[in-house]
VOGU-3710 file (C-alpha; in Angstrom, 3 decimals, decimal comma):
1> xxxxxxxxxx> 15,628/-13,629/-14,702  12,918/-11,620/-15,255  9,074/-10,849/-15,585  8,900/-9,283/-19,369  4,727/-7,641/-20,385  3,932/-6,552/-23,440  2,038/-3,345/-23,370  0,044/-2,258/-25,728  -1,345/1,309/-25,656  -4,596/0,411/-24,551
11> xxxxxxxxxx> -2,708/-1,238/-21,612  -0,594/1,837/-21,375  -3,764/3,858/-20,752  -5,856/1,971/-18,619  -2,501/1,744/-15,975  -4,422/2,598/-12,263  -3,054/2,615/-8,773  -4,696/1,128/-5,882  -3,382/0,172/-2,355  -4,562/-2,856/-0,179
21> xxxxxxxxxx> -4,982/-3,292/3,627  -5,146/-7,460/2,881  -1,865/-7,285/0,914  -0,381/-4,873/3,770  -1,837/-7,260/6,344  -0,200/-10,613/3,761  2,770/-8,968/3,723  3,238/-8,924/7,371  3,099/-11,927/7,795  6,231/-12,434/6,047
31> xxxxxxxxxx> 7,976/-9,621/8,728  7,103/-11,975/11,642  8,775/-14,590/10,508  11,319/-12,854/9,247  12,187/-9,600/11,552  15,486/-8,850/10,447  14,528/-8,837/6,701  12,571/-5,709/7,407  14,307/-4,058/10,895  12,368/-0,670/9,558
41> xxxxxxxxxx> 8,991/-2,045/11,056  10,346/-3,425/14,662  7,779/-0,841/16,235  5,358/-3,094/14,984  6,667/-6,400/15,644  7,218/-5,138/19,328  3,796/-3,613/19,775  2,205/-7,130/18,727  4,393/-9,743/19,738  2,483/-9,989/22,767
51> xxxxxxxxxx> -0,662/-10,647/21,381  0,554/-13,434/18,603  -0,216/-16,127/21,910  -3,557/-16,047/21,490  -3,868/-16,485/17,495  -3,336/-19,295/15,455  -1,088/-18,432/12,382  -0,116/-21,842/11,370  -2,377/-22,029/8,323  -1,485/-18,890/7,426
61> xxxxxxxxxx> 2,159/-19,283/7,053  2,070/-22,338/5,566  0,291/-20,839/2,478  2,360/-17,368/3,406  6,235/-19,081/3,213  9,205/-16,105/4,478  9,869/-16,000/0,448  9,366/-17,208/-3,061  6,071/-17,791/-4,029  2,565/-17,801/-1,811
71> xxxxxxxxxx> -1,347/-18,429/-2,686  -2,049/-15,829/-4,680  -6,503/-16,256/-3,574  -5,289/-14,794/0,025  -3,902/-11,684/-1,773  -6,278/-10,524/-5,121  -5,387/-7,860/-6,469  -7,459/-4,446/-5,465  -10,368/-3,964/-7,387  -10,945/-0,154/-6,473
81> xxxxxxxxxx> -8,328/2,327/-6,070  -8,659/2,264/-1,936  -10,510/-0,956/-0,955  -11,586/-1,509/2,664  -10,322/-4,552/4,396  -14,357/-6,167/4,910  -14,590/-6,004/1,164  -11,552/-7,887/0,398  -11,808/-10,566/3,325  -15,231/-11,253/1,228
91> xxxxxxxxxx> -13,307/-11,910/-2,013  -10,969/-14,222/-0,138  -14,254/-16,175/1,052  -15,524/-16,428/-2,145  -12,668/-17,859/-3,464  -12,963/-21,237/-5,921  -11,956/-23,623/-3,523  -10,424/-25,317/-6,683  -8,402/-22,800/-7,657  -7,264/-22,553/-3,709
101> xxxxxxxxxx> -6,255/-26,169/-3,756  -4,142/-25,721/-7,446  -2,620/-22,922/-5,579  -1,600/-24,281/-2,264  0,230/-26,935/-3,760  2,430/-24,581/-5,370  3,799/-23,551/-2,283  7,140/-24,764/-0,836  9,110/-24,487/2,053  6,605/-25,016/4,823
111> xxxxxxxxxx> 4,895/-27,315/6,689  3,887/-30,613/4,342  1,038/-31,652/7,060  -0,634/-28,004/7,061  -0,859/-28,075/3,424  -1,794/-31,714/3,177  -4,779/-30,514/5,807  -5,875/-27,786/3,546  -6,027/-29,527/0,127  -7,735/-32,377/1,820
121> xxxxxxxxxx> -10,596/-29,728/2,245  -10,211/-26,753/0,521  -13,367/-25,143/1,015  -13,170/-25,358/4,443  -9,105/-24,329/4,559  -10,523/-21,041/2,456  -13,151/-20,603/5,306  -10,884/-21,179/8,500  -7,941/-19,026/6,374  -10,509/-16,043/5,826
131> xxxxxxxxxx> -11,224/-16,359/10,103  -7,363/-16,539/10,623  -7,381/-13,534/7,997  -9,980/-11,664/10,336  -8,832/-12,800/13,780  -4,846/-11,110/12,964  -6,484/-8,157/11,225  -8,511/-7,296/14,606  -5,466/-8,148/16,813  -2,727/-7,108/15,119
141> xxxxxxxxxx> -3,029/-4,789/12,083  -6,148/-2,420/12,251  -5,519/0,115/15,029  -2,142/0,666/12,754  -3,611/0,474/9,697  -4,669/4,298/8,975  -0,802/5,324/9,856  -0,066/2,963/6,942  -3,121/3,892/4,354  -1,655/7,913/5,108
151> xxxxxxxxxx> 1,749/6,243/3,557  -0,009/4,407/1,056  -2,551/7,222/-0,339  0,499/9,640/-0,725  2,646/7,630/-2,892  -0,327/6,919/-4,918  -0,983/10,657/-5,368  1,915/11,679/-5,833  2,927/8,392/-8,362  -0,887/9,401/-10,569
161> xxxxxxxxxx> 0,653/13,235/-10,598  3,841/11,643/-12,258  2,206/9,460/-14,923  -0,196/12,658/-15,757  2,833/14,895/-15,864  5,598/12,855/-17,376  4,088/9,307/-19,466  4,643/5,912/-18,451  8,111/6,177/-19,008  8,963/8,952/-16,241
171> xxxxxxxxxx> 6,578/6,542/-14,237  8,441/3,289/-14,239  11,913/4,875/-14,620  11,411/6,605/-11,122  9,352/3,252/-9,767  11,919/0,486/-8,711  15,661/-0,137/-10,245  14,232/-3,791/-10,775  11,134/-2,384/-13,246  12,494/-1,147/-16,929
181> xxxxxxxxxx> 10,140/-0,019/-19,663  11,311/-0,058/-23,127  8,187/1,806/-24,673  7,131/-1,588/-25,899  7,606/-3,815/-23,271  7,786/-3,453/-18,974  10,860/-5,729/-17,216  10,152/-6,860/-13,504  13,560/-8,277/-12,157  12,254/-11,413/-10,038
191> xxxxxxxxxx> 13,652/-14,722/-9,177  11,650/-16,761/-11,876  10,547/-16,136/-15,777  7,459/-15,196/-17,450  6,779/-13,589/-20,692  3,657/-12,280/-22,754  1,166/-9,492/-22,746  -1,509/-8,460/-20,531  -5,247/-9,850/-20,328  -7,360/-6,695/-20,955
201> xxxxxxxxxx> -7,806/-5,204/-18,214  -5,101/-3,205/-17,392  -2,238/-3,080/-15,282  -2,573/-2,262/-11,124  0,115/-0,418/-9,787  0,079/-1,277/-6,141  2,888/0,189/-3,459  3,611/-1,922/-0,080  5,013/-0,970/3,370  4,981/-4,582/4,727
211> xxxxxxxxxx> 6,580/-5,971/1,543  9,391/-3,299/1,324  11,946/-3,412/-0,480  10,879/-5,860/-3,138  8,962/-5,953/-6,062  6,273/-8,777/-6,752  3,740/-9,452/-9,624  0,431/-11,197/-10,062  -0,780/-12,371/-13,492  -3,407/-14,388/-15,128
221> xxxxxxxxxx> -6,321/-15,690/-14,234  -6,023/-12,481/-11,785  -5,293/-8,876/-12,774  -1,743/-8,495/-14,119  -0,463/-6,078/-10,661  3,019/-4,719/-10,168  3,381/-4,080/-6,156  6,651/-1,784/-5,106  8,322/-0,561/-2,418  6,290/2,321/-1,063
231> xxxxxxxxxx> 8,609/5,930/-1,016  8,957/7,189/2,904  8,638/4,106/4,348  11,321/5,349/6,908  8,943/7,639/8,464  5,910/4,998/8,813  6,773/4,351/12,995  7,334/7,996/13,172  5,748/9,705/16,570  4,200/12,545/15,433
241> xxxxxxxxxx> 4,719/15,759/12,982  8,237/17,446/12,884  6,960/20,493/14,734  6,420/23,531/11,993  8,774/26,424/11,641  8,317/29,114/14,414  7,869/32,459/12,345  4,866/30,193/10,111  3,410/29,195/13,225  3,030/32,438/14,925
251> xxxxxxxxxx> 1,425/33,509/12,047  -1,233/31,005/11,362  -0,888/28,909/14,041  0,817/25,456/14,994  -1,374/23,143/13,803  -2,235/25,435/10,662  1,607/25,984/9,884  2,020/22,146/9,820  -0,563/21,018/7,774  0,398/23,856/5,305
261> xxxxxxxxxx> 3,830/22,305/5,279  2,701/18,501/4,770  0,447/19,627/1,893  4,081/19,697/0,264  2,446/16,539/-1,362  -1,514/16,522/-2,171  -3,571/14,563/0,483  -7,140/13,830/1,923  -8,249/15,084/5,571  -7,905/11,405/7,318
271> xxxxxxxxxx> -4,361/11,312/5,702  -3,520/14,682/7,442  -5,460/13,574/10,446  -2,920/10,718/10,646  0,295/12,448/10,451  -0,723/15,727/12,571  -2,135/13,047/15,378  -5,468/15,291/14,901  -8,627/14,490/14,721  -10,391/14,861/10,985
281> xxxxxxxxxx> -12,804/17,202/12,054  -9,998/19,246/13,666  -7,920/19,112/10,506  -10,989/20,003/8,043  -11,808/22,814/10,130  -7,841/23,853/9,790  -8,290/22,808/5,905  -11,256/25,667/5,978  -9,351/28,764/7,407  -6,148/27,758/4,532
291> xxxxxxxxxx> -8,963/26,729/2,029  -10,457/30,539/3,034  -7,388/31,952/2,647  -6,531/31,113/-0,521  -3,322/29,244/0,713  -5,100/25,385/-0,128  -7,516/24,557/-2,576  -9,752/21,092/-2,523  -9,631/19,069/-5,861  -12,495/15,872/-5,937
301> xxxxxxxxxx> -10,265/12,776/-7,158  -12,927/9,986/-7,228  -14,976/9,988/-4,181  -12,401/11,545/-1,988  -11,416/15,866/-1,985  -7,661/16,233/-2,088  -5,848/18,828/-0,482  -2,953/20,922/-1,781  -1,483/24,115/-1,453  -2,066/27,145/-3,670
311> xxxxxxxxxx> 0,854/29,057/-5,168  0,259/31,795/-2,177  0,608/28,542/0,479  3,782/27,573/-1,628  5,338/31,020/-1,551  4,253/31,401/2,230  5,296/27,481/3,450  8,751/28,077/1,902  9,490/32,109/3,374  9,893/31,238/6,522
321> xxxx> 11,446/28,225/6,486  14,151/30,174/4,560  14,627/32,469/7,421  14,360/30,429/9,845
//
């Protein structure tokens, strides 16, 4: 069983990435109910098991079931390539409460009475969802958000260097064993059947932490979106930087050596921030002295500047770890 889209080479070209702290936050969902589906994130789950007490959820996973299908309105699909969590809890708000309704009565395998509740009303189960939405966010997802948006931004760069480098087809092949592209036509492996081409607009290529290892789509009346399994999830709960090579470090300097090493892969100063456990202005002031240098060079991608390493900061990152 299977997903199959027709692409057509406008669709081909207009393919975009984008990540999304609402699906991220979704997705979750789905690990606290079900916390040996997804043992990887058990940091997590420990860190805010204490604080579920005080939150109401019930709504939430009643729409949100531990698998098959859930209401799509709580999840649309990013509409810029690194949305902020405010901006999407807005589009939930605004959702139809029409199309909420039609949706929550697609859902199975939870609670009849909470869904009964929310159809009865939908406009007001779309409001007290959004507050649920907010209330979990604040609680339970946003101090470790910016651990998971570092995750999130480098698969996107380093997925957007693949499709410039190699096509659509070194793309998808290297995306998920459950996605095939023919050239003609993309395959998502999933538990139920759908067929046609897209709408238009495109197609959103969105990785997930939270909904590791799977695959899902969203299609029409939303923008047709592919989300994968995000690479490197293993190192997500990580403490920390591996500490950098000693011969690099004496020569530039700890902090200096490490963030020369993670610019392995191209990323922004909050992402390095994140993974160095530095502050930005700590890491853009490192990011000036390599900049300087002539061992990293700054490339504008958007609104945000993207680090990577010149061919001097290649040649330099990889001597000493050959020695060492």
């Amino acid at each position: 069983m299977s997903i199959t889209w027709a692409l057509r080479p406008e669709d081909v070209a207009r393919i975009r990435f984008a990540f999304s702290p609402m699906w991220e936050l979704v997705a979750s969902l789905r690990t606290l109910q079900q916390p040996a589906r997804q043992s990887i994130h058990l940091p997590w789950l420990k860190a805010v098991r204490p604080r579920l007490a005080g939150l109401d959820l019930s709504e939430l996973f009643a729409l949100v079931p531990p698998s098959g299908y859930l209401a799509d309105f709580i999840t649309p699909p990013p509409d810029t390539p690194m949305p902020d969590f405010a901006a999407e809890l807005d589009r939930v708000r605004r959702t139809d409460p029409a199309l909420a309704r039609e949706e929550a009565l697609k859902v199975r395998g939870t609670d009849p009475a909470v869904i009964q509740r929310f159809v009865a009303d939908p406009e007001a189960g779309v409001s007290r969802v959004a507050d649920a939405l907010e209330a979990y966010w604040e609680g339970c997802f946003a101090e470790f958000w910016p651990r998971v948006y570092a995750l999130l931004e480098r698969d996107v760069l380093r997925r957007s260097r693949q499709l410039a480098q190699g096509g659509a087809r070194e793309l998808f092949a290297a995306l998920d064993p459950a996605v095939k592209w023919t050239g003609e036509l993309l395959l998502v492996d999933r538990p139920w059947c759908a067929s046609g081409g897209l709408h238009g607009d495109g197609l959103v290529l969105v990785p997930s932490a939270f909904y590791w290892p799977a695959v899902a789509v969203m299609t029409a009346p939303y923008q047709s979106m592919l989300v994968y399994p995000v690479q490197g999830v293993g190192t997500l709960w990580e403490q920390g930087p591996p500490p950098a090579p000693g011969a690099l470090a004496a020569l530039i300097g700890r902090s200096r050596a490490a963030i020369l090493l993670a610019l392995a892969e191209p990323a922004t100063t909050s992402a390095l921030a994140v993974r160095m456990s530095l502050t930005p202005g700590a890491v853009s002031q490192h990011l000036g002295v390599l900049s300087g240098g002539g061992l990293a060079v700054g490339m504008r991608i958007g609104k945000q500047v993207v680090y990577r390493r010149t061919l001097a900061g290649d040649i330099l990152a990889a001597g000493p770890r050959a020695h060492a």
